[in-house]
C-alpha positions in Angstrom: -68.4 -151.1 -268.9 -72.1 -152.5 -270.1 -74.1 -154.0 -267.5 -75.5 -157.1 -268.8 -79.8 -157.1 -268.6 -79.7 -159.6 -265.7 -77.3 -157.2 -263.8 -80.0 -154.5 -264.6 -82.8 -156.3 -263.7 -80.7 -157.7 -260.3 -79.7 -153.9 -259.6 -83.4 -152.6 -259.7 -84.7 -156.1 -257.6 -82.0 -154.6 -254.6 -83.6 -150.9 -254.9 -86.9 -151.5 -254.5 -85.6 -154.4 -251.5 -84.1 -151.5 -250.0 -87.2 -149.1 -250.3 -89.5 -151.4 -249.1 -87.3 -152.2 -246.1 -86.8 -148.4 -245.5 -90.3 -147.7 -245.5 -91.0 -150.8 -242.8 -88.5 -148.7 -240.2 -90.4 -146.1 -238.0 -89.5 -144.3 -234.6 -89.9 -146.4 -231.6 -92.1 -144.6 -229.0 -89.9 -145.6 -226.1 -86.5 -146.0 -227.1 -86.7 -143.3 -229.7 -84.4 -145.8 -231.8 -85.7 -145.9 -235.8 -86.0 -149.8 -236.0 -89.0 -152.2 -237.1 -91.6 -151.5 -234.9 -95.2 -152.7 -234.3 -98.3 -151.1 -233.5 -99.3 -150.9 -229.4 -101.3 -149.6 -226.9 -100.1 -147.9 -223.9 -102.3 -147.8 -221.0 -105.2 -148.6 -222.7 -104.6 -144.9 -225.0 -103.7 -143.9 -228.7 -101.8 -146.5 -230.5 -97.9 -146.1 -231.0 -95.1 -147.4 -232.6 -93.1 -149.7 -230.2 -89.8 -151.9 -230.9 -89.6 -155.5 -230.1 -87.7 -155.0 -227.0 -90.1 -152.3 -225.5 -92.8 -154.1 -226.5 -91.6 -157.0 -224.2 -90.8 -154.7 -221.2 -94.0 -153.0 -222.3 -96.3 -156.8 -221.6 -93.7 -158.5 -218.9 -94.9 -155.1 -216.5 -98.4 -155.1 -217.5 -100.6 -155.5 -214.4 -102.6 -158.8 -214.9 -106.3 -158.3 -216.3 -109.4 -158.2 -213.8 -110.1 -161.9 -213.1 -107.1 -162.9 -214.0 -105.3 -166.0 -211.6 -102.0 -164.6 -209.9 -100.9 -168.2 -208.8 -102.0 -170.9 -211.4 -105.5 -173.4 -210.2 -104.2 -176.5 -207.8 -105.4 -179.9 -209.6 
């Protein structure tokens, strides 16, 4: 069977789609799970690769910044 041009050109478009997504996946510090991840810092050190669900646990039990309010102003 001949693949038509179009079904070429639709064949390479998936590769490289599937490389670029490959290479976007890295090893979550945390979890250890292969996943999209972002850059982070952890405890103010080196910079790691962290998925989106660490990173949340990561920032909901940060300690608040010096100065920061722990109960919001009365108006």
């Amino acid at each position: 069977m001949h693949a038509s041009m179009t079904e070429l050109d639709e064949l390479q478009e998936m590769r490289e789609n599937i490389r670029r997504s490959l290479e976007a996946l890295e090893l979550c510090w945390s979890c250890q799970r292969v996943c999209e991840c972002e850059q982070d810092l952890v405890d103010d050190a080196a910079p790691v690769w962290l998925c989106r669900e660490c990173r949340e646990k990561l920032h909901a039990n940060a300690p608040p910044e010096p100065g920061a309010l722990l109960w919001p102003s009365p108006r």
